[in-house]
Backbone as numpy.savetxt, mean C-alpha at the origin, in Angstrom:
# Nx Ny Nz CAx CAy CAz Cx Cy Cz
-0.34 -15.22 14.20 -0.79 -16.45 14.85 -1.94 -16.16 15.80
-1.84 -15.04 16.28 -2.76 -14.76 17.41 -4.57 -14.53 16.72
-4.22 -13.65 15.59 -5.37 -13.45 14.83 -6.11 -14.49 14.44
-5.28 -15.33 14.06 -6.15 -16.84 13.54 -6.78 -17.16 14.96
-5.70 -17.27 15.79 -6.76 -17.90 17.38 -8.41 -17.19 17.38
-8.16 -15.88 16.95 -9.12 -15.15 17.91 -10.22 -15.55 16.85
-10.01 -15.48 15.93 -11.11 -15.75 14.43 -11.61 -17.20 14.74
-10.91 -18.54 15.13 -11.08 -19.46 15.35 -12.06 -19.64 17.14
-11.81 -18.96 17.67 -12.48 -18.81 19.08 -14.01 -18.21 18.69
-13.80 -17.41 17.63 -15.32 -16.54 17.52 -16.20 -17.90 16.96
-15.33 -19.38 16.42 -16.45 -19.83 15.55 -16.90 -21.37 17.02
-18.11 -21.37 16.88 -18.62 -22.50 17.88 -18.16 -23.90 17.47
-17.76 -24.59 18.89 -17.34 -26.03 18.02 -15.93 -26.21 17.72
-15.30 -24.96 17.13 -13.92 -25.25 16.50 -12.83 -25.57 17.69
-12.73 -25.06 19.12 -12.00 -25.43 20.11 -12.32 -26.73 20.74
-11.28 -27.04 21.84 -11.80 -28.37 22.09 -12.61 -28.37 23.52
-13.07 -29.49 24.02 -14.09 -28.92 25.22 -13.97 -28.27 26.47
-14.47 -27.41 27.17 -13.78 -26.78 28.18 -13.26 -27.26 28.92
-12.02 -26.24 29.95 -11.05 -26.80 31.07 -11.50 -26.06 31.90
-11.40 -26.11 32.94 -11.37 -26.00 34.04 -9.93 -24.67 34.09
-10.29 -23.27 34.49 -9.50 -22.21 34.31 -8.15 -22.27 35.93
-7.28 -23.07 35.57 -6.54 -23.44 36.72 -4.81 -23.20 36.49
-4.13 -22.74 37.10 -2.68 -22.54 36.62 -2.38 -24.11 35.69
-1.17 -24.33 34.87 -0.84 -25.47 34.91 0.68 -24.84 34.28
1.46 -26.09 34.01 2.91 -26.03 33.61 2.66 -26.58 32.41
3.88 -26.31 31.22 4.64 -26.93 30.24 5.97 -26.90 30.21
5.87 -28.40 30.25 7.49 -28.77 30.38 7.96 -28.14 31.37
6.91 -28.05 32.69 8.17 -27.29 33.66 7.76 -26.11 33.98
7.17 -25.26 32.60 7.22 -24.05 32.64 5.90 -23.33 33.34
5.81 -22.23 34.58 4.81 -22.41 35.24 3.63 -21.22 34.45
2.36 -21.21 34.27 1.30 -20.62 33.28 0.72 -20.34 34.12
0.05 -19.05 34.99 -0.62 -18.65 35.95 -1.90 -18.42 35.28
-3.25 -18.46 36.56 -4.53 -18.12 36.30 -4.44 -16.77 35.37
-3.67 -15.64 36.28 -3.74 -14.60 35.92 -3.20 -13.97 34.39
-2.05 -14.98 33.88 -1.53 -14.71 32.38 -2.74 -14.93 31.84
-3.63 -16.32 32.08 -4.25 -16.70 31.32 -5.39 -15.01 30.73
-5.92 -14.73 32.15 -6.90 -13.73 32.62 -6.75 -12.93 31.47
-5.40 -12.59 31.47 -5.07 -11.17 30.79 -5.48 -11.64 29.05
-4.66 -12.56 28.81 -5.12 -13.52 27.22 -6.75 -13.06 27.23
-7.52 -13.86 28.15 -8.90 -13.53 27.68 -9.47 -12.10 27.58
-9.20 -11.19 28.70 -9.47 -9.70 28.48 -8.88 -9.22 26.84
-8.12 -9.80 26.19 -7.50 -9.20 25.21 -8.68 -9.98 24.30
-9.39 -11.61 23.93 -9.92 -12.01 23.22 -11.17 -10.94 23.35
-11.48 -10.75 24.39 -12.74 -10.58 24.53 -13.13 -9.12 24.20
-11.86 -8.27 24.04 -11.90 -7.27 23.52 -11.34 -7.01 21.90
-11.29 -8.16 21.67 -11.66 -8.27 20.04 -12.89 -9.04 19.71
-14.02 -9.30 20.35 -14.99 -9.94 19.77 -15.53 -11.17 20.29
-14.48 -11.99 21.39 -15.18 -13.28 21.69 -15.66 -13.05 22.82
-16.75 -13.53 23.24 -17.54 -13.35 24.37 -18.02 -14.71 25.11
-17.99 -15.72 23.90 -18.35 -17.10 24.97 -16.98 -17.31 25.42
-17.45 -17.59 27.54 -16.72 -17.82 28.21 -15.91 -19.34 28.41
-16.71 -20.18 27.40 -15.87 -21.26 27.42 -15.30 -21.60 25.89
-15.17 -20.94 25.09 -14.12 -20.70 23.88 -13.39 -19.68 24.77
-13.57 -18.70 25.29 -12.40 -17.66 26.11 -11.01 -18.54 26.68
-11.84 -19.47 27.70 -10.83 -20.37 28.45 -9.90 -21.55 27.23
-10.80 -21.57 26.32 -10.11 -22.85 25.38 -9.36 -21.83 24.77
-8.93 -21.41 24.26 -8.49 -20.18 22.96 -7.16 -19.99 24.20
-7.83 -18.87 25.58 -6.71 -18.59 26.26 -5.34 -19.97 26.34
-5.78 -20.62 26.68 -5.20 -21.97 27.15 -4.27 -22.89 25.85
-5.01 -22.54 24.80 -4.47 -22.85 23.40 -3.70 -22.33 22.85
-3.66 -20.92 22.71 -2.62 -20.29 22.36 -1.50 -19.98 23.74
-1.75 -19.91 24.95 -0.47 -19.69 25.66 0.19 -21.61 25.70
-0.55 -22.38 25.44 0.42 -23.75 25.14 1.56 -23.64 23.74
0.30 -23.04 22.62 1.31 -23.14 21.82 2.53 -22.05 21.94
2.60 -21.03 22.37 3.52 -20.07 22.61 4.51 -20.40 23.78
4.09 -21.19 24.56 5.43 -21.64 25.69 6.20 -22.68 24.90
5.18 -23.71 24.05 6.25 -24.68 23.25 7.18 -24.18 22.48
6.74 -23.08 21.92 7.44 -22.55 20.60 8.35 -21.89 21.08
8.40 -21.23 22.29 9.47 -20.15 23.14 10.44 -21.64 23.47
10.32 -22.17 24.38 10.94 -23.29 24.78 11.91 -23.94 23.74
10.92 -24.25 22.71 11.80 -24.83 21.64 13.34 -24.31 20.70
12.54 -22.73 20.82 13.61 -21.75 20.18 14.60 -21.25 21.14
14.56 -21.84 22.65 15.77 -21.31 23.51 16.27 -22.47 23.84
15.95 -23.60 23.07 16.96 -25.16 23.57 17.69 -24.74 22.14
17.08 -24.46 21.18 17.50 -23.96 19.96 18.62 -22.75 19.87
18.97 -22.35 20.76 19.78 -21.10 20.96 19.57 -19.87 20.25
17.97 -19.40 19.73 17.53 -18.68 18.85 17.34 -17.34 19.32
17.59 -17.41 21.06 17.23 -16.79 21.65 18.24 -14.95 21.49
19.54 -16.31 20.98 20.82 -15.34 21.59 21.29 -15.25 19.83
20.42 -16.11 18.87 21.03 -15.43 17.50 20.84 -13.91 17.14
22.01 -13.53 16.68 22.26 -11.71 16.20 21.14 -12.05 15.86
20.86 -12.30 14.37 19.68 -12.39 13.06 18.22 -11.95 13.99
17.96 -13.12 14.53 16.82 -13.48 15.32 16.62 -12.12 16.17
17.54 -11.78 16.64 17.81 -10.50 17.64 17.40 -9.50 17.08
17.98 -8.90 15.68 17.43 -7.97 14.78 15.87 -8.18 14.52
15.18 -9.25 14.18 14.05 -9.32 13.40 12.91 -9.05 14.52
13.45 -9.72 15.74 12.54 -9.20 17.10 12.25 -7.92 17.09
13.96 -7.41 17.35 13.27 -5.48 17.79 12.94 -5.12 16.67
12.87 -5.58 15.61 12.13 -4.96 13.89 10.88 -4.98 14.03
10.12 -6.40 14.67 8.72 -6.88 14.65 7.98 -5.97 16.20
8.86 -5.56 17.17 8.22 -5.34 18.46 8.43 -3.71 18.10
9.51 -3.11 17.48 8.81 -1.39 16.44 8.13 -1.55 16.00
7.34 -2.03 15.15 6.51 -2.04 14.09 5.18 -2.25 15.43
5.43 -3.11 16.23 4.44 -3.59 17.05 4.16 -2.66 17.94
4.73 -1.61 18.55 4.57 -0.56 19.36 4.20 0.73 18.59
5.00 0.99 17.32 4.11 2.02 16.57 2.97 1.91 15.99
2.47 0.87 15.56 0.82 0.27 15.37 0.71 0.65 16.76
0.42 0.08 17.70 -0.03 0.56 19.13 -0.11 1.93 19.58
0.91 2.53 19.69 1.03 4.00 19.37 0.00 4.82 18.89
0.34 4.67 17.29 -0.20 5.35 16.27 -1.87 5.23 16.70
-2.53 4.04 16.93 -3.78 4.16 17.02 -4.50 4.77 18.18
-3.54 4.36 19.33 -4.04 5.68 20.50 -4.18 7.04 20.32
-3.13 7.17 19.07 -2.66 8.83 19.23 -3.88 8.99 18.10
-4.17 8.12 17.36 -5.47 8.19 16.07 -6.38 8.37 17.33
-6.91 7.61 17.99 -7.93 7.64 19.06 -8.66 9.16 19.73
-7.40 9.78 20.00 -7.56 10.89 21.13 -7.73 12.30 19.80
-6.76 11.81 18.54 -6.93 13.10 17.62 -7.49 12.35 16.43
-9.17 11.90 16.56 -10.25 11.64 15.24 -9.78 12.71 14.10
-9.99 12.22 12.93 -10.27 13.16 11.63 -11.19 13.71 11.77
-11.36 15.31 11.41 -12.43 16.01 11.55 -13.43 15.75 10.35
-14.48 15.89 10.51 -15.61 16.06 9.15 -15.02 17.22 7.93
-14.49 18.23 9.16 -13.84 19.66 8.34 -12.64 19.21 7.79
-11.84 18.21 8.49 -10.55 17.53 7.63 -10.50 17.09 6.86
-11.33 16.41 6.50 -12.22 15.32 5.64 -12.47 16.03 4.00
-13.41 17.08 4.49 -14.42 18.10 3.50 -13.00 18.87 2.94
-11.67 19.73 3.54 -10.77 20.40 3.17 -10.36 19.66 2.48
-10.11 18.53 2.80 -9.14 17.70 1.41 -10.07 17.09 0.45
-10.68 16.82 0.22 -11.71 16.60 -0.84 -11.88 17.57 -1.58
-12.03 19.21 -1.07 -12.01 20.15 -2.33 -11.09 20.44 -2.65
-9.66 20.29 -1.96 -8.74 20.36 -2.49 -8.19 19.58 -3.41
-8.85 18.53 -3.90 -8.16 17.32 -4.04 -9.30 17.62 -5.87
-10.85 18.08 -5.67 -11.88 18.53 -6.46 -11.05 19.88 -7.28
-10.65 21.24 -6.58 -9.98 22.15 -7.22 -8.83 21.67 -8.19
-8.05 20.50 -7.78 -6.63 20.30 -8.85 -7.40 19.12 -10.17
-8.52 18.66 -9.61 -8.66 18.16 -10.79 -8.98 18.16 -11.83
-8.65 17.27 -12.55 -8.60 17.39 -14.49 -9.62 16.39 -14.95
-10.66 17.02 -15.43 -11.78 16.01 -16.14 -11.46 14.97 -17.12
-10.23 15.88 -18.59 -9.93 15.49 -19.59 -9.47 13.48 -19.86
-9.83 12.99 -20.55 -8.97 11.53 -20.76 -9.18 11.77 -21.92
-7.85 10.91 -22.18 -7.53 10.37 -23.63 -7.10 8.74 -24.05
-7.67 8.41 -24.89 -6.91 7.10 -25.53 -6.19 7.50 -26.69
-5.14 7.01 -27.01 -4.63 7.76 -27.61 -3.33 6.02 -28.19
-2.39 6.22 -29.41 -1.45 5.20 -29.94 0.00 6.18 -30.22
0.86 5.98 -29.74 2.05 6.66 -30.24 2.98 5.36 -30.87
3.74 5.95 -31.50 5.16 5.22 -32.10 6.64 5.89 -31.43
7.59 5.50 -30.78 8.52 6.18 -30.06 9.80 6.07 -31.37
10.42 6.89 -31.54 11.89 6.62 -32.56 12.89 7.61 -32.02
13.99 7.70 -32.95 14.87 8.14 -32.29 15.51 9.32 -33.45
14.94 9.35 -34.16 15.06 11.01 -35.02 13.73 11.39 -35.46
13.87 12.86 -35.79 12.50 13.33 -36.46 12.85 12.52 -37.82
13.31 12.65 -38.78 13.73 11.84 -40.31 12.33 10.50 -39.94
12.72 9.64 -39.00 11.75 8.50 -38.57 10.93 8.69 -38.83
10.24 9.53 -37.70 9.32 9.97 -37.26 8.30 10.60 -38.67
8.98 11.23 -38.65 8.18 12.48 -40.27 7.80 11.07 -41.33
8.81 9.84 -41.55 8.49 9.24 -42.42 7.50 8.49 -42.45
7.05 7.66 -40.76 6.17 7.19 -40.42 4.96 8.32 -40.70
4.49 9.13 -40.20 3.77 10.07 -40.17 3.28 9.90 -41.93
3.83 10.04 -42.75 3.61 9.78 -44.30 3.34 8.60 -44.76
3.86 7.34 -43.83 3.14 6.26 -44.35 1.50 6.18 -43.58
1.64 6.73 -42.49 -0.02 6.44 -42.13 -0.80 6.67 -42.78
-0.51 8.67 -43.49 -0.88 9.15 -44.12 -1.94 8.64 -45.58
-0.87 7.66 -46.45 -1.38 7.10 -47.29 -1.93 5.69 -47.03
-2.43 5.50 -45.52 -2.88 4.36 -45.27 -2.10 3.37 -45.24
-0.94 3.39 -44.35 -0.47 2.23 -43.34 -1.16 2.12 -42.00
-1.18 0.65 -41.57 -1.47 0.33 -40.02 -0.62 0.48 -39.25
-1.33 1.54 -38.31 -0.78 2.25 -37.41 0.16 1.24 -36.53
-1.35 -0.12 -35.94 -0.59 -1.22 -35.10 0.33 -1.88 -35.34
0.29 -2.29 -36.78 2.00 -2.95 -36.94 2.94 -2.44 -36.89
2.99 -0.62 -37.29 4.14 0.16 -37.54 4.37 -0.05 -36.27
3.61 0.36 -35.22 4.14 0.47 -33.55 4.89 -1.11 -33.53
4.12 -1.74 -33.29 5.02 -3.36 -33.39 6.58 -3.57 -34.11
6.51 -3.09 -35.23 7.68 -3.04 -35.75 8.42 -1.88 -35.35
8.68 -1.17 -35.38 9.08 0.25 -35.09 9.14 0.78 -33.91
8.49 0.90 -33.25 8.22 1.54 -31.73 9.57 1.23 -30.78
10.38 1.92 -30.57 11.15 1.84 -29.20 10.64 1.46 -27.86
8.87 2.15 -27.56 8.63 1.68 -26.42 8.02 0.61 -26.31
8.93 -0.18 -25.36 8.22 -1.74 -25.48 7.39 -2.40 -25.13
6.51 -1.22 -23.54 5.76 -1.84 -22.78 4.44 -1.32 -23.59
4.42 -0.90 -24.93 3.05 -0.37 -25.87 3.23 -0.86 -27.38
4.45 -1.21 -27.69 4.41 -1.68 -28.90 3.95 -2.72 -29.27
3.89 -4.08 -28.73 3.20 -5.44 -28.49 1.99 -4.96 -28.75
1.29 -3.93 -28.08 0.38 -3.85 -28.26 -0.56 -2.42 -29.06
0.22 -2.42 -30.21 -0.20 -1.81 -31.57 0.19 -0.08 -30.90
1.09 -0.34 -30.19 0.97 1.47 -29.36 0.41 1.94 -28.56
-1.13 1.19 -28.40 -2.04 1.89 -27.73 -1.82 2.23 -26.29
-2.44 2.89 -25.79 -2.20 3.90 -24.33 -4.34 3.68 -24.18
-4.36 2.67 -23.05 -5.87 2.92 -22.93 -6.08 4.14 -21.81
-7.41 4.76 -22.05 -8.02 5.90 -21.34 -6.87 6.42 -19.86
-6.32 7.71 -20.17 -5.65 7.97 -19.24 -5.75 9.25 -18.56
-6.00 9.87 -17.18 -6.44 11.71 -17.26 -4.96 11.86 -17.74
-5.43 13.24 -18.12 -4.00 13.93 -19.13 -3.13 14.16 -17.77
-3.31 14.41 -16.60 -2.35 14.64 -15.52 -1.45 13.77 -15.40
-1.69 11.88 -16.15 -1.08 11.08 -15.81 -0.26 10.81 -16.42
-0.23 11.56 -17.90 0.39 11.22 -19.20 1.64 11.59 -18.95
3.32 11.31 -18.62 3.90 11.54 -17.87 5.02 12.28 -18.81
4.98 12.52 -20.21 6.05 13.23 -21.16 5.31 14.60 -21.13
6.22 15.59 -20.62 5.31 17.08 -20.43 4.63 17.11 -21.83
3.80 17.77 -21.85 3.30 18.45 -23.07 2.34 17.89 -23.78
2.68 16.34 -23.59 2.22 15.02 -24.75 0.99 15.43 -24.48
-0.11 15.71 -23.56 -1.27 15.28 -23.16 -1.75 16.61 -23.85
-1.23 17.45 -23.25 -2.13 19.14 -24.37 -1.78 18.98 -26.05
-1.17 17.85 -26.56 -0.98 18.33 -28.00 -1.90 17.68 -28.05
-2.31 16.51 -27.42 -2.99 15.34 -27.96 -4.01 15.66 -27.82
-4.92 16.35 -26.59 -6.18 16.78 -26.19 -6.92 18.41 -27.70
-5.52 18.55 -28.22 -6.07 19.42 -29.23 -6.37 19.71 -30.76
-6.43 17.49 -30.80 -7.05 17.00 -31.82 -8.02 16.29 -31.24
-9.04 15.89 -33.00 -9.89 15.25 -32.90 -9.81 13.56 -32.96
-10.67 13.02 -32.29 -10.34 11.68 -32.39 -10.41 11.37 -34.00
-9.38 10.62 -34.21 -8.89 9.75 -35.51 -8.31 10.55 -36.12
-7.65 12.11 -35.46 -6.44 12.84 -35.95 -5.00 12.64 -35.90
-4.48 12.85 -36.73 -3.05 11.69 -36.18 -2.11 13.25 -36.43
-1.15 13.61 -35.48 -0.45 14.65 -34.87 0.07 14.70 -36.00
0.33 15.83 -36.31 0.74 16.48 -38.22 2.35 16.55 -37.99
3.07 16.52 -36.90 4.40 16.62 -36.68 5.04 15.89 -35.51
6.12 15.12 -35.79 6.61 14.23 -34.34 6.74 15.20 -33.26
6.05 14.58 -32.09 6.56 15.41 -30.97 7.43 15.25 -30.03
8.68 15.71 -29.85 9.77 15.92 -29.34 9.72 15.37 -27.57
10.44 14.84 -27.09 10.76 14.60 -25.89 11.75 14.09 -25.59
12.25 14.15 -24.45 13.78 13.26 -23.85 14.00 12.16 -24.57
12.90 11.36 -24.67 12.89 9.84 -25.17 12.94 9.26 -26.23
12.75 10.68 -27.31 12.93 10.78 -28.54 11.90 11.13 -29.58
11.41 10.59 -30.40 10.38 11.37 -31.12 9.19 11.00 -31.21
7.58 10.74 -31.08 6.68 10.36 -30.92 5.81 10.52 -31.90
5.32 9.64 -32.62 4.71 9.57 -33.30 2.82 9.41 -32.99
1.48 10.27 -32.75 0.69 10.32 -32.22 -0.57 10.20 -32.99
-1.68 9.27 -32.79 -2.83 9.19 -33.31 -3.94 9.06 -31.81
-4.91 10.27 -31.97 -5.60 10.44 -30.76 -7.00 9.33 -31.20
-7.23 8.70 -30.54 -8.33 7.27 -30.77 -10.14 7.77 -30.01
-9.88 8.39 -29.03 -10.62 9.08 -28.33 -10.05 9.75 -26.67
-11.64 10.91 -27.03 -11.37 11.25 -25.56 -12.58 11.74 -24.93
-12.57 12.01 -23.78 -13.60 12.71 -23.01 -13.29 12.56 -21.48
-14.81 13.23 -21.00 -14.70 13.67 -19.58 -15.08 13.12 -18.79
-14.08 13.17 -17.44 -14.89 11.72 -16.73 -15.04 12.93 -15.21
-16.71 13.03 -14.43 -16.80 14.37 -13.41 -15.76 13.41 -12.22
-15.71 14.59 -11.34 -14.91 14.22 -10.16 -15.74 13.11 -9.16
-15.93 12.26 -8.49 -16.62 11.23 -7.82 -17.50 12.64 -6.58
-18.84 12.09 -6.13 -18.92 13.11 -5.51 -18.45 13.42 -3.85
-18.71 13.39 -2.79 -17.93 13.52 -1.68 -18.14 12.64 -1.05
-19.79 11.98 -1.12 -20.44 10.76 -0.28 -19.49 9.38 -0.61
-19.13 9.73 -2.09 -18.40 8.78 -2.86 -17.14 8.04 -1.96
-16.43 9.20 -2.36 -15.10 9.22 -2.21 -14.24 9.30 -0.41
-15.81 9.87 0.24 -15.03 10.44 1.70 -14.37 9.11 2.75
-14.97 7.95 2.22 -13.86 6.64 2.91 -12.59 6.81 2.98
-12.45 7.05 1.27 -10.78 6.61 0.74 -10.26 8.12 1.04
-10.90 9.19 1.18 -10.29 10.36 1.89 -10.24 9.81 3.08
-11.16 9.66 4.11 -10.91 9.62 5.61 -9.55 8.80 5.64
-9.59 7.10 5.06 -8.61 6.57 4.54 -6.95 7.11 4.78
-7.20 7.89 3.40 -5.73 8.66 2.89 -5.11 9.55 4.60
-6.14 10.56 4.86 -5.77 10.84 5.63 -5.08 10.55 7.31
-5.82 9.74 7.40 -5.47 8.80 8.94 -4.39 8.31 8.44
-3.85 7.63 7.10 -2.40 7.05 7.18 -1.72 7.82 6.92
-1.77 9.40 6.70 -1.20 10.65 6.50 -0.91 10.87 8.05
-1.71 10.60 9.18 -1.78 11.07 9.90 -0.34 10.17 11.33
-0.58 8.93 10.69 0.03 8.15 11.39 1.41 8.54 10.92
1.67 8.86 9.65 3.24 8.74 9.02 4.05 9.86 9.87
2.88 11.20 9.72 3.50 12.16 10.61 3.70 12.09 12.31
2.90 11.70 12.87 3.36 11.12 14.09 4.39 10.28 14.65
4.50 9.21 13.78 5.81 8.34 13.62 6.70 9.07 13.59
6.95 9.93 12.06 8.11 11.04 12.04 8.33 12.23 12.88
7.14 12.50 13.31 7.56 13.51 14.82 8.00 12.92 16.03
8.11 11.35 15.82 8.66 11.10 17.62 10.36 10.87 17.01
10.66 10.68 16.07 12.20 10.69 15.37 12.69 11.98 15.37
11.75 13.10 14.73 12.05 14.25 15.10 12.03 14.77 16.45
11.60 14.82 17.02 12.03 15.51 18.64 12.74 13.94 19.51
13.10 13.40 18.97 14.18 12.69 19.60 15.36 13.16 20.22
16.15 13.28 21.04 17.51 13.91 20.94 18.51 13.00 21.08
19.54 12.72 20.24 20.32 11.76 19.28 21.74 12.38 19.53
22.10 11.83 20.33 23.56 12.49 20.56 24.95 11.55 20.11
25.96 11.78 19.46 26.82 11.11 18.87 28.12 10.56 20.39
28.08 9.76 20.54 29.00 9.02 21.66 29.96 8.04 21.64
31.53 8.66 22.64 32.77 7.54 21.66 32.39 6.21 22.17
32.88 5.59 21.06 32.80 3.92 21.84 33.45 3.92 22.59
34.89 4.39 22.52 35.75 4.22 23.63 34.75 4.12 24.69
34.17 5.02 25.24 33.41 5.41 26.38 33.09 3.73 26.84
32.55 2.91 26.06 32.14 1.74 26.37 33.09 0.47 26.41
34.31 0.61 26.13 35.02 -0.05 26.20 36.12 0.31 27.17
36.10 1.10 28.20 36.71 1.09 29.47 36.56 0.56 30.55
């Protein structure tokens, strides 16, 4: 709610005309110069700078937030369990965002942090892709027989359609579009397949947990690694939310968590 205010304060016109920056009440409830003060130091350190959207915005959103508080404690929302849970859920989440970005603040990603994981990330990678059509069954006998009808010129796509166990490729004639072989997720599948030629169809079912696979390689080739200028966002990226996860999990870890009787609390 607050975000919309502040987006709505940045635009001219959209608030209504200035007030006069003076305590006032709702319903009773008393709204000091100084709450207001603090509201605007917070707009104004996201972006708004005209001083009379500051005062309208401040004044707008602490109305709507005393109504809405007010409303939900004539409402008894105050003292619901539920409500109770979802607060301290939303005000963690709200203090480790807060947290996390100070502690981002004081410890920046290095250029050298940056550059280490990028070649590391350059060293594991695999150029290779493949497109490639399998048929899934559940004996070699299947398998071998399909393999002999392609042979003499059956379509590959209907056999998969008809035949195929796997369902999220059979609809669609088998095919597997362009994938790096790292992603191909049945061990092995990706090196048998990478060691034919496109429009070679695998001379023997190949074996896996899932049962027997029937393989025609469609194409393949090499796709280079992106270069560093490329990619170093979605590294800097990766890393800073690498960076936050571990911080989070180090204040759980050096916590000290001691197990205590209830009794203790019920005397």
């Amino acid at each position: 709610m607050l975000e919309s205010f502040v987006l709505a304060a940045a635009l001219a016109g959209v608030l209504p005309a200035a007030v006069a920056q003076t305590a006032f009440t709702v319903n009773g409830q008393f709204v000091s110069v100084e709450e207001q003060k603090q509201l605007m130091d917070f707009l104004r350190a996201n972006g708004v700078t005209n001083e009379k959207q500051l005062k309208n915005a401040a004044r707008s959103i602490l109305l709507e937030q005393k109504i809405i508080e007010q409303a939900a404690r004539n409402e008894g929302l105050l003292e619901d369990p539920r409500v109770r849970v979802l607060t301290s859920e939303k005000q963690a989440q709200l203090y480790g965002s807060i947290l996390s970005r100070r502690y981002a603040s004081e410890h920046p990603i290095t250029e050298e942090q940056v550059r280490n994981r990028y070649d590391s990330l350059l060293s594991s990678y695999d150029p290779h892709e493949i497109k490639f059509r399998h048929i899934l069954v559940k004996t070699p006998e299947e398998a071998r027989e399909i393999i002999q009808s392609l042979k003499v010129g059956s379509d590959f796509g209907s056999l998969a359609k008809e035949r195929s166990l796997d369902q999220s490729t059979s609809q669609n004639g088998g095919q597997i579009p362009f994938t790096n072989i790292r992603n191909v997720l049945v061990p092995g599948l990706a090196e048998a397949i990478l060691a034919l030629q496109p429009g070679d169809l695998l001379p023997v079912p190949f074996k896996s947990k899932l049962g027997y696979h029937v393989v025609l390689l469609e194409e393949k080739r090499e796709v280079p690694f992106p270069s560093y200028e490329e990619v170093k966002p979605k590294v800097l990226s990766e890393l800073e939310r690498l960076q936050t996860t571990e911080f989070l999990n180090g204040l759980q870890k050096d916590a000290k968590i001691l197990k205590v009787s209830d009794s203790i609390f019920q005397k």
